[in-house]
mmCIF entry with sequence, helices, sheets and N, C-alpha, C, O atoms, coordinates in Angstrom:
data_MODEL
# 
_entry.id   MODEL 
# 
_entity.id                         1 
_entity.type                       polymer 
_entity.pdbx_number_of_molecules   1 
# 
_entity_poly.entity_id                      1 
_entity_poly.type                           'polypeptide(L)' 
_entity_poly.nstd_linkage                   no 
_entity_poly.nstd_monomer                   no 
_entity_poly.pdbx_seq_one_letter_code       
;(UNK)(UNK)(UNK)(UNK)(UNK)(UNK)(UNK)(UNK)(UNK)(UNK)(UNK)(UNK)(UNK)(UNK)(UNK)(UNK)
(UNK)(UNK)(UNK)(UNK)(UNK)(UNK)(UNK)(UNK)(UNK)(UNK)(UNK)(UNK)(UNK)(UNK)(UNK)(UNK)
(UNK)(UNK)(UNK)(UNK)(UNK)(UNK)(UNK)(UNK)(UNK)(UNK)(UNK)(UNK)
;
_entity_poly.pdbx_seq_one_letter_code_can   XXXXXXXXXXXXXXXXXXXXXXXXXXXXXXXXXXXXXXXXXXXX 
_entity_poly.pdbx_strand_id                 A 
# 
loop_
_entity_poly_seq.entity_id 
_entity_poly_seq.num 
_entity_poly_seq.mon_id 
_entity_poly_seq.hetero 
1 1  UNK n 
1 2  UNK n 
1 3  UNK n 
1 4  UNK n 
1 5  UNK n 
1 6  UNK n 
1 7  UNK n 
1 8  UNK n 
1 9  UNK n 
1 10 UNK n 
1 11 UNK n 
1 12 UNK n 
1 13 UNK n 
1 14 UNK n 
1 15 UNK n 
1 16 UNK n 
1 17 UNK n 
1 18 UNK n 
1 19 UNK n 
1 20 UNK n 
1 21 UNK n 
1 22 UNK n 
1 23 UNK n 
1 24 UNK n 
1 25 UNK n 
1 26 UNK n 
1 27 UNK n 
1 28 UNK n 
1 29 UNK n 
1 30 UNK n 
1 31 UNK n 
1 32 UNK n 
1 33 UNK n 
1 34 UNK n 
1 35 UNK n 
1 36 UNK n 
1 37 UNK n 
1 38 UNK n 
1 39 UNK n 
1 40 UNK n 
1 41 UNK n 
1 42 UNK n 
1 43 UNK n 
1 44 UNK n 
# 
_struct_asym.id          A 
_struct_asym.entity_id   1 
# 
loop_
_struct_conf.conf_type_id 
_struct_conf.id 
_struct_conf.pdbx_PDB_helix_id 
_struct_conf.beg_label_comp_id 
_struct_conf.beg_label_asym_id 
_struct_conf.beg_label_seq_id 
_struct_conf.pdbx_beg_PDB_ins_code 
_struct_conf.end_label_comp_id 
_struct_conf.end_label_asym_id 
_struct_conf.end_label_seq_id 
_struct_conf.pdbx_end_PDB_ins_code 
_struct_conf.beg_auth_comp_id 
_struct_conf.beg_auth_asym_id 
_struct_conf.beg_auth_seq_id 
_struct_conf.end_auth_comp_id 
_struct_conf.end_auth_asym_id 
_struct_conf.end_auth_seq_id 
_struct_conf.pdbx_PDB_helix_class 
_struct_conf.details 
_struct_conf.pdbx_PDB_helix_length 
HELX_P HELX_P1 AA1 UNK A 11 ? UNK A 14 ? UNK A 11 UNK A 14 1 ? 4 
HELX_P HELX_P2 AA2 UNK A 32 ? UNK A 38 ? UNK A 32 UNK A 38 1 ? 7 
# 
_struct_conf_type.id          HELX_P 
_struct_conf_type.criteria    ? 
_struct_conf_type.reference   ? 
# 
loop_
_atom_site.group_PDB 
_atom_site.id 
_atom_site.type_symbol 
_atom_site.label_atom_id 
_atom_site.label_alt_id 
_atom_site.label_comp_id 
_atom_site.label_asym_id 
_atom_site.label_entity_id 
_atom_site.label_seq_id 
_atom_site.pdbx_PDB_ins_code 
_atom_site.Cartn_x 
_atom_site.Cartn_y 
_atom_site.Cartn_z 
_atom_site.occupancy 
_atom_site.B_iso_or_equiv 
_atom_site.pdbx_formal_charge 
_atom_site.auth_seq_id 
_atom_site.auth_comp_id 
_atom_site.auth_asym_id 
_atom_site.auth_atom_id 
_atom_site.pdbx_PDB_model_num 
ATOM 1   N N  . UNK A 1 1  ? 3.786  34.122 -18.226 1.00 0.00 ? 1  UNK A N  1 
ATOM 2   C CA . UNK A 1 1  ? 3.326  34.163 -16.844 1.00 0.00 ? 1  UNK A CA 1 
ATOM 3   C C  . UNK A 1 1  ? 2.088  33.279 -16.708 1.00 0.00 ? 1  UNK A C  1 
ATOM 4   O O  . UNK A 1 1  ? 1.047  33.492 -17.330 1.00 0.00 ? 1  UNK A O  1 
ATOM 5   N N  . UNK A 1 2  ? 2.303  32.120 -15.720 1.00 0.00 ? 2  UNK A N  1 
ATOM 6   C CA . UNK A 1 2  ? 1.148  31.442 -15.799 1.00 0.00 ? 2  UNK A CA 1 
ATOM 7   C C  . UNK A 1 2  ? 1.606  30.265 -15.005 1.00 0.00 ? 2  UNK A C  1 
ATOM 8   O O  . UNK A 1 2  ? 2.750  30.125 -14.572 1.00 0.00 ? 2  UNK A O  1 
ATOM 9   N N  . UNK A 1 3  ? 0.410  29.258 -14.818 1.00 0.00 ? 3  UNK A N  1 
ATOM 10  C CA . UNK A 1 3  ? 1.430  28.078 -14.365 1.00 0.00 ? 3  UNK A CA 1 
ATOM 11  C C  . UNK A 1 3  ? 2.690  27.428 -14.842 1.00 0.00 ? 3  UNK A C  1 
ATOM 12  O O  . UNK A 1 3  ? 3.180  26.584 -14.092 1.00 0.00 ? 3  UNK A O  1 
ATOM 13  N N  . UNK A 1 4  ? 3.269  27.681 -15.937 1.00 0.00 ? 4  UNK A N  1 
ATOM 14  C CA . UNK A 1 4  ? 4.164  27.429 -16.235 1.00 0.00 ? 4  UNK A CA 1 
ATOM 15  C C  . UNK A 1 4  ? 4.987  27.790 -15.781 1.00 0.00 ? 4  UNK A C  1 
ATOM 16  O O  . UNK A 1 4  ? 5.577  26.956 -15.094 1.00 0.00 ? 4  UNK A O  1 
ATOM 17  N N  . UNK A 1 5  ? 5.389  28.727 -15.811 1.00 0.00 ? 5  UNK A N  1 
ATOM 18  C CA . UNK A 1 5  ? 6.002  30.053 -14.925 1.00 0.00 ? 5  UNK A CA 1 
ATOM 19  C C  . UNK A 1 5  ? 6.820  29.630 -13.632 1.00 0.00 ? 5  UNK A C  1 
ATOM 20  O O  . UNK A 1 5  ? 6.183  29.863 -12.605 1.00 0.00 ? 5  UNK A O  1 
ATOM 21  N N  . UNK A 1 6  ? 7.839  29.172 -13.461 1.00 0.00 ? 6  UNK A N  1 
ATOM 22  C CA . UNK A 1 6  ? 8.685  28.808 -12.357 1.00 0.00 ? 6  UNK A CA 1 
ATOM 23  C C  . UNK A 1 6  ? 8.568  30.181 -11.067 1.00 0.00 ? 6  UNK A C  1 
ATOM 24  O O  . UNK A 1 6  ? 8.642  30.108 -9.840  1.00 0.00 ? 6  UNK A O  1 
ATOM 25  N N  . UNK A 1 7  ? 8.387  31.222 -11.868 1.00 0.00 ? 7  UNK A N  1 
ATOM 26  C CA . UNK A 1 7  ? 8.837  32.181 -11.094 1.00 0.00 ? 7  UNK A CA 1 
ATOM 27  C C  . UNK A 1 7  ? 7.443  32.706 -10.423 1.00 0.00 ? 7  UNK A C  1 
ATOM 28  O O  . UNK A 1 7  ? 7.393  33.410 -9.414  1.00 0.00 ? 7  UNK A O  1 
ATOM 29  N N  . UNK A 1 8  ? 6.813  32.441 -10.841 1.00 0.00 ? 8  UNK A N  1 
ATOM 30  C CA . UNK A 1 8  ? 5.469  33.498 -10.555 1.00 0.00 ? 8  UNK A CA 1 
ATOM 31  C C  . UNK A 1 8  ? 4.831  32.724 -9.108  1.00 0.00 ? 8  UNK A C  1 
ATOM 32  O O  . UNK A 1 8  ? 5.400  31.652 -8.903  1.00 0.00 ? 8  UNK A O  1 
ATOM 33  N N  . UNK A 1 9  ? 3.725  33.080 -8.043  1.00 0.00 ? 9  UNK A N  1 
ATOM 34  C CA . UNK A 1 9  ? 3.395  32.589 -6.814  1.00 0.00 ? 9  UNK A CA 1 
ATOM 35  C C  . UNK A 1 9  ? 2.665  31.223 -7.641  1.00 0.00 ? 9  UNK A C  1 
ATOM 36  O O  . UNK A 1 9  ? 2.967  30.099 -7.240  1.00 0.00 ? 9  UNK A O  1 
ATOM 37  N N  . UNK A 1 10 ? 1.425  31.418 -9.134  1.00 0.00 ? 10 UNK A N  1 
ATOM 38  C CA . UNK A 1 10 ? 0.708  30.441 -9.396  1.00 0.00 ? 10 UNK A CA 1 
ATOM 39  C C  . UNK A 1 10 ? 1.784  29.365 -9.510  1.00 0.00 ? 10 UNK A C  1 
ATOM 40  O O  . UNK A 1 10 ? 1.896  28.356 -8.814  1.00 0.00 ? 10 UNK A O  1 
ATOM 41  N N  . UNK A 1 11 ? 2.463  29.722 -10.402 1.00 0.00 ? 11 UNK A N  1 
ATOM 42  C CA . UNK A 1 11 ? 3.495  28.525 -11.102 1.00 0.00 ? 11 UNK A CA 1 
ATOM 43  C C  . UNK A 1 11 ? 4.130  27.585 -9.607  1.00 0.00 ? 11 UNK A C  1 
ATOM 44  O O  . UNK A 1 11 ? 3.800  26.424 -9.362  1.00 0.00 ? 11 UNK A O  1 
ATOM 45  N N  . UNK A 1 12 ? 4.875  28.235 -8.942  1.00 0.00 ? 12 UNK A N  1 
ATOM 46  C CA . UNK A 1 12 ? 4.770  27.608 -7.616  1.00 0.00 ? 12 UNK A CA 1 
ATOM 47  C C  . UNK A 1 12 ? 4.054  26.797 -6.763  1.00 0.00 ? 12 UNK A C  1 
ATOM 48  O O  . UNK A 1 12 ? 4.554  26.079 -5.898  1.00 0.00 ? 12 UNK A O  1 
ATOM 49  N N  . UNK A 1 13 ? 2.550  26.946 -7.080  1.00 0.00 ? 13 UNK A N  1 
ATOM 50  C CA . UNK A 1 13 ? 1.037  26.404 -5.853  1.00 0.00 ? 13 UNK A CA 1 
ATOM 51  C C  . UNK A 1 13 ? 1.157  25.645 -6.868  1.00 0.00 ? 13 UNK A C  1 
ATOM 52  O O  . UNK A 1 13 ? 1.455  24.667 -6.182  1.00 0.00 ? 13 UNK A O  1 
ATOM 53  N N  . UNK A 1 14 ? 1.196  25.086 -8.320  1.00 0.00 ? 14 UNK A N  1 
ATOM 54  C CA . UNK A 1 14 ? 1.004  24.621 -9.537  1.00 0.00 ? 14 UNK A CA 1 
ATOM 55  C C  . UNK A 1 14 ? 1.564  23.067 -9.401  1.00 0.00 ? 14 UNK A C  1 
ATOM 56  O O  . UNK A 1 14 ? 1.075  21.941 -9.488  1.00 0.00 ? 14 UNK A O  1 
ATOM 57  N N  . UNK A 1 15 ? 3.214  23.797 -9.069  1.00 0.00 ? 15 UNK A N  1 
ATOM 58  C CA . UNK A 1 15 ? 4.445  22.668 -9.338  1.00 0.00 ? 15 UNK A CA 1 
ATOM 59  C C  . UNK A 1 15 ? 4.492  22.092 -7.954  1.00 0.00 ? 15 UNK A C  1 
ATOM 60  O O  . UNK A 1 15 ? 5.208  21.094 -7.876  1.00 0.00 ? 15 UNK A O  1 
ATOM 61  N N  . UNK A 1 16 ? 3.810  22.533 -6.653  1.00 0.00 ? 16 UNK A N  1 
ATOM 62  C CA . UNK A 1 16 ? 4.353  22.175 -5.279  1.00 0.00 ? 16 UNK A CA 1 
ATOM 63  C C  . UNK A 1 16 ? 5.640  22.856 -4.754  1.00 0.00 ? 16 UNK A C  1 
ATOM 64  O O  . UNK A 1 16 ? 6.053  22.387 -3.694  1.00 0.00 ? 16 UNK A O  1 
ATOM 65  N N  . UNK A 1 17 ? 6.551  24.155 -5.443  1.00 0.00 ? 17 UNK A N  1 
ATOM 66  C CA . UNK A 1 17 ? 7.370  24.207 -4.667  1.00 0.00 ? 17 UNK A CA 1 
ATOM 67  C C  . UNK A 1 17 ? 7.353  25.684 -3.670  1.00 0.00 ? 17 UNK A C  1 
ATOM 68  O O  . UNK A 1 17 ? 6.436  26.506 -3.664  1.00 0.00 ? 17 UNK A O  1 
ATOM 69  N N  . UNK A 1 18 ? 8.295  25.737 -3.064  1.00 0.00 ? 18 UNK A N  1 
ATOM 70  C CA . UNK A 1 18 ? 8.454  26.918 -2.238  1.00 0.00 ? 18 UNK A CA 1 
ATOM 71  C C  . UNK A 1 18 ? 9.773  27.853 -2.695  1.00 0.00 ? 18 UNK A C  1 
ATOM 72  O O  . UNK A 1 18 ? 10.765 27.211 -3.043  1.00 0.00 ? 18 UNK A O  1 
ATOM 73  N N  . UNK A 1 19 ? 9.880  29.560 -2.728  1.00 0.00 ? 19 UNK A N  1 
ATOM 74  C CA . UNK A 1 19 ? 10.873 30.328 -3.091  1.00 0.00 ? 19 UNK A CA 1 
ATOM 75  C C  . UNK A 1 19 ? 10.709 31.271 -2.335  1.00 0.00 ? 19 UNK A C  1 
ATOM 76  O O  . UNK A 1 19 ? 10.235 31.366 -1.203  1.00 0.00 ? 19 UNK A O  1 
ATOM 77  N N  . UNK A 1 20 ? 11.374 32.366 -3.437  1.00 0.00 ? 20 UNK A N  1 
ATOM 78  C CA . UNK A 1 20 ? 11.069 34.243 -2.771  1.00 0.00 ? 20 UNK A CA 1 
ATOM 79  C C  . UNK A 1 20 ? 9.537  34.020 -2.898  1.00 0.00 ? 20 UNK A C  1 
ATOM 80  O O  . UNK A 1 20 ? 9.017  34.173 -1.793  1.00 0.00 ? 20 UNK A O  1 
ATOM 81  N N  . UNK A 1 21 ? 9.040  33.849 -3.432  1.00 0.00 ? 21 UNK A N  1 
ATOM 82  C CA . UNK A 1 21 ? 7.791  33.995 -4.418  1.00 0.00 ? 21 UNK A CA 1 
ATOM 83  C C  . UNK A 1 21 ? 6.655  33.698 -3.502  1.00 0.00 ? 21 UNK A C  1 
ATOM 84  O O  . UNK A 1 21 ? 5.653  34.395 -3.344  1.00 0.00 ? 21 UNK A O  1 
ATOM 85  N N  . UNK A 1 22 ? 6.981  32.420 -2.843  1.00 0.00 ? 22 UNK A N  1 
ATOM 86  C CA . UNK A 1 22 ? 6.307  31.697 -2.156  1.00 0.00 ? 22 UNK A CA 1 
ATOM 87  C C  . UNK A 1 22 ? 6.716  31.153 -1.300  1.00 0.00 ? 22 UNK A C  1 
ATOM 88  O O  . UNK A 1 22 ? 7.290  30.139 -1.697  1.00 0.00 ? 22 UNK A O  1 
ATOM 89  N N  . UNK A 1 23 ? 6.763  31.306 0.174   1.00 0.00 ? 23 UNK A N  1 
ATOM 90  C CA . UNK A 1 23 ? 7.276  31.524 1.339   1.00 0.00 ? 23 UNK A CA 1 
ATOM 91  C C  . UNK A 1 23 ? 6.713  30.092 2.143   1.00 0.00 ? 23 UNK A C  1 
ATOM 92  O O  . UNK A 1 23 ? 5.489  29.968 2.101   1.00 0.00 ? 23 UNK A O  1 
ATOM 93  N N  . UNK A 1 24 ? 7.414  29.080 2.815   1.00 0.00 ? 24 UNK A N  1 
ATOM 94  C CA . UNK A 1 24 ? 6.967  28.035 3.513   1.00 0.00 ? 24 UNK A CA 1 
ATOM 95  C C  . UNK A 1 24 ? 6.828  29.034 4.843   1.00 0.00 ? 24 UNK A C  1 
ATOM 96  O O  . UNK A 1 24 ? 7.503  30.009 5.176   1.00 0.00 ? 24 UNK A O  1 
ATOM 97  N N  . UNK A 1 25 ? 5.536  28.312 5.544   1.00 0.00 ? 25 UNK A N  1 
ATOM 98  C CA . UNK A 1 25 ? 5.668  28.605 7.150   1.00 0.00 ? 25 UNK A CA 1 
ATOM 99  C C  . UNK A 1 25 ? 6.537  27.937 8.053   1.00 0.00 ? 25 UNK A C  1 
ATOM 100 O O  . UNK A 1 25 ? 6.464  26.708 8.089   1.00 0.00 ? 25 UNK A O  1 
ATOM 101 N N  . UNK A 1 26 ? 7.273  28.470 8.725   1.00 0.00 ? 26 UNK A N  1 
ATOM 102 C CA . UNK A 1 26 ? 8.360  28.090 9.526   1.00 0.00 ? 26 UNK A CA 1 
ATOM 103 C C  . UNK A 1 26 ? 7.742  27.030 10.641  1.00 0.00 ? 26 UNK A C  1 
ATOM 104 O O  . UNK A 1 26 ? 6.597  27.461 10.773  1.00 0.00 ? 26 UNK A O  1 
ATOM 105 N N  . UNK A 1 27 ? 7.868  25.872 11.523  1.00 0.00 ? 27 UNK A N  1 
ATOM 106 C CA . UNK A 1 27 ? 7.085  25.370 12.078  1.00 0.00 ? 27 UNK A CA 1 
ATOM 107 C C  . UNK A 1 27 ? 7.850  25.542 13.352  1.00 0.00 ? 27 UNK A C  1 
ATOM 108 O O  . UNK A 1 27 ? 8.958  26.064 13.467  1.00 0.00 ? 27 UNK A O  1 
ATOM 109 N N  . UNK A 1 28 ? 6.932  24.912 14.506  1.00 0.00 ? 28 UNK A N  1 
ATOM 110 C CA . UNK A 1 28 ? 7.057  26.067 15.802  1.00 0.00 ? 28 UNK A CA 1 
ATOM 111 C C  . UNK A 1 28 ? 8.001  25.070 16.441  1.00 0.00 ? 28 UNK A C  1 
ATOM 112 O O  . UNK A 1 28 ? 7.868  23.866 16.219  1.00 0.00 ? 28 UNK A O  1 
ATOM 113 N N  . UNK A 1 29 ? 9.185  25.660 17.424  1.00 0.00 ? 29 UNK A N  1 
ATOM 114 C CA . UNK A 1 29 ? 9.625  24.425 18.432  1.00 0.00 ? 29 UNK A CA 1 
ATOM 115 C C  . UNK A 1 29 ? 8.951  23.998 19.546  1.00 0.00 ? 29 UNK A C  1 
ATOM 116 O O  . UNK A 1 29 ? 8.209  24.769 20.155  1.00 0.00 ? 29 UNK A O  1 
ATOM 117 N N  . UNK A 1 30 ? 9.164  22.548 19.981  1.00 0.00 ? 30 UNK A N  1 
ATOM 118 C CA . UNK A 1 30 ? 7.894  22.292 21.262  1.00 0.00 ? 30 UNK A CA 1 
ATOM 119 C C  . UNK A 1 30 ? 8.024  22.892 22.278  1.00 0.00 ? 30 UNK A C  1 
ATOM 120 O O  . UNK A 1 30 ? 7.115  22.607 23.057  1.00 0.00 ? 30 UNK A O  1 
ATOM 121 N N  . UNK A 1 31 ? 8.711  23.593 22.666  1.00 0.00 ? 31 UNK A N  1 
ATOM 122 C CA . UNK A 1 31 ? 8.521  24.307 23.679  1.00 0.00 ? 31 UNK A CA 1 
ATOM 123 C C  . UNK A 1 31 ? 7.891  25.485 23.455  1.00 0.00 ? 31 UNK A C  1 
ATOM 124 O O  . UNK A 1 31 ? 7.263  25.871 24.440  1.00 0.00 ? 31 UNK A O  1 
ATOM 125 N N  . UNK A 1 32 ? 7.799  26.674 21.858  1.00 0.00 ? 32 UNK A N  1 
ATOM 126 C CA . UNK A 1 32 ? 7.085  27.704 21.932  1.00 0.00 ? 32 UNK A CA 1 
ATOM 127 C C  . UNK A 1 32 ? 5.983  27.226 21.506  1.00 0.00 ? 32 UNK A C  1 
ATOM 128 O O  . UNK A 1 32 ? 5.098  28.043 21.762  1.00 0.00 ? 32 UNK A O  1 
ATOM 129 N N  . UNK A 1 33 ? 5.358  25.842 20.710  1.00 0.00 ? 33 UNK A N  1 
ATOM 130 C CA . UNK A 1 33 ? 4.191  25.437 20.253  1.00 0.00 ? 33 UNK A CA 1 
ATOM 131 C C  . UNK A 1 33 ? 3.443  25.079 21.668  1.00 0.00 ? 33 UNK A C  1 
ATOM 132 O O  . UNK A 1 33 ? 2.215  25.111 21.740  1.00 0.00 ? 33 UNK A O  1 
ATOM 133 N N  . UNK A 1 34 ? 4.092  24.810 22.550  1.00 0.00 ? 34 UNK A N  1 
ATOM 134 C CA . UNK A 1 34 ? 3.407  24.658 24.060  1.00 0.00 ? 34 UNK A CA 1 
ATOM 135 C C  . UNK A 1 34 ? 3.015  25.661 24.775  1.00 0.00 ? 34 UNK A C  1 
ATOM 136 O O  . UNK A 1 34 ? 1.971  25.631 25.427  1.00 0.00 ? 34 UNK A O  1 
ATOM 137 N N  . UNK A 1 35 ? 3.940  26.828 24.725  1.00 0.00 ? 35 UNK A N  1 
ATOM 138 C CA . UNK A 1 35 ? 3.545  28.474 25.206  1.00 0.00 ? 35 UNK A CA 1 
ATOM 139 C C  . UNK A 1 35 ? 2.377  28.819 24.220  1.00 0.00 ? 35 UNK A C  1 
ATOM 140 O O  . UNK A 1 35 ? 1.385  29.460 24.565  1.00 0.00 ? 35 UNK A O  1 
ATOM 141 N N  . UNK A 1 36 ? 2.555  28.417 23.185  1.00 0.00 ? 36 UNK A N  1 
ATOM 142 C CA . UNK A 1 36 ? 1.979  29.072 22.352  1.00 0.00 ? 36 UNK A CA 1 
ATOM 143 C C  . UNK A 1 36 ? 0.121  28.443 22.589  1.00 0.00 ? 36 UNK A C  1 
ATOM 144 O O  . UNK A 1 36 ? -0.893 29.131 22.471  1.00 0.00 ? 36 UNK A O  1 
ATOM 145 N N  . UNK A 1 37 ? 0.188  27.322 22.855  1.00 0.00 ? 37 UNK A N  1 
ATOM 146 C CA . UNK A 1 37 ? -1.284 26.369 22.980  1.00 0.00 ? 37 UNK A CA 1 
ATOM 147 C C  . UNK A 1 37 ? -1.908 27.187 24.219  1.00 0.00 ? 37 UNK A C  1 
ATOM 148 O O  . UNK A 1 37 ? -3.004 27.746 24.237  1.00 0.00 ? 37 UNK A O  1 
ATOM 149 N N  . UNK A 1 38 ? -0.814 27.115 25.398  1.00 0.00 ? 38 UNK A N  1 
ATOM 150 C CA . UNK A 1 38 ? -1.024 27.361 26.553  1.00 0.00 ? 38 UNK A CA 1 
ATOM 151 C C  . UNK A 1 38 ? -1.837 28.565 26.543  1.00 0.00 ? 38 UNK A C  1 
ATOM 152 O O  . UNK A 1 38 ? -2.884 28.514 27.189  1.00 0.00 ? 38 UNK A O  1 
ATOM 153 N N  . UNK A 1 39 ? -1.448 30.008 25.718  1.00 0.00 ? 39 UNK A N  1 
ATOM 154 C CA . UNK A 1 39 ? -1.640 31.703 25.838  1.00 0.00 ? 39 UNK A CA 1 
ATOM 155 C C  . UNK A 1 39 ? -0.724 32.311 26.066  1.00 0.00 ? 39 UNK A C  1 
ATOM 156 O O  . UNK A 1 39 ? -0.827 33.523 25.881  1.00 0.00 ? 39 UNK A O  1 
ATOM 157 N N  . UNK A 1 40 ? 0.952  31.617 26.710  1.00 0.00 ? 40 UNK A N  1 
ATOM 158 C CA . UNK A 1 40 ? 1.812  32.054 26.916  1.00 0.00 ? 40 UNK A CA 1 
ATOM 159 C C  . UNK A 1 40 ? 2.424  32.706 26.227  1.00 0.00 ? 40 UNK A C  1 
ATOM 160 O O  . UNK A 1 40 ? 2.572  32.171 25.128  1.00 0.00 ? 40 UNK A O  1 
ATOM 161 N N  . UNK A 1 41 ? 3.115  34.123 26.365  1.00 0.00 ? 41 UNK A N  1 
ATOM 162 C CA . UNK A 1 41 ? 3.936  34.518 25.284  1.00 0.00 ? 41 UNK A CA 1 
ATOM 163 C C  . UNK A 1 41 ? 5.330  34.673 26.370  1.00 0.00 ? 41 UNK A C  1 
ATOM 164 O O  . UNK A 1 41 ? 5.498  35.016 27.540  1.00 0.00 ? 41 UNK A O  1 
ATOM 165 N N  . UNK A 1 42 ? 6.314  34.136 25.062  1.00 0.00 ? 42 UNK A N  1 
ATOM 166 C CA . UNK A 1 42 ? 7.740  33.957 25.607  1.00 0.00 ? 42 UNK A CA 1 
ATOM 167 C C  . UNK A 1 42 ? 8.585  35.538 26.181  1.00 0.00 ? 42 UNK A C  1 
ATOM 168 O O  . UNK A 1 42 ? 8.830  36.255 25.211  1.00 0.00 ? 42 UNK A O  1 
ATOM 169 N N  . UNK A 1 43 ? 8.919  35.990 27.177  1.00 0.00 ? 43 UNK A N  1 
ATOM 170 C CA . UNK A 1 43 ? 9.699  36.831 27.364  1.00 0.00 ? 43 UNK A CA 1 
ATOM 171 C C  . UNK A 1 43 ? 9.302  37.956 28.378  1.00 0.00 ? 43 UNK A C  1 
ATOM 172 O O  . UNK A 1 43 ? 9.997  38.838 28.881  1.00 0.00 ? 43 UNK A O  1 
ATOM 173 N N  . UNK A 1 44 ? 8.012  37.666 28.520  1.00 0.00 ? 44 UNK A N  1 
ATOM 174 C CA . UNK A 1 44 ? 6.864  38.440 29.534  1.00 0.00 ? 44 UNK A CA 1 
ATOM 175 C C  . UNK A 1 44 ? 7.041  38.180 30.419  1.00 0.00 ? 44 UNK A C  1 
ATOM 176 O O  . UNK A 1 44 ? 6.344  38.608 31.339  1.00 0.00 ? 44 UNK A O  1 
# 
């Protein structure tokens, strides 16, 4: 367990990649990144 470690969150931040382990942030579509700038919340 360590950076070596494919599996572990370090080994991941280590190598650059993303898994279970280590979760990418999803990025926003322009229309909710625009509600979203605005204060708007969708569905209100």
């Amino acid at each position: 367990m360590g950076k070596g470690d494919r599996r572990t969150r370090r080994g991941k931040i280590f190598r650059g990649s993303y898994g279970t382990t280590r979760l990418k942030k999803k990025k926003l579509k322009k229309k909710a990144a625009e509600a979203a700038k605005a204060g708007k919340v969708e569905g209100q």
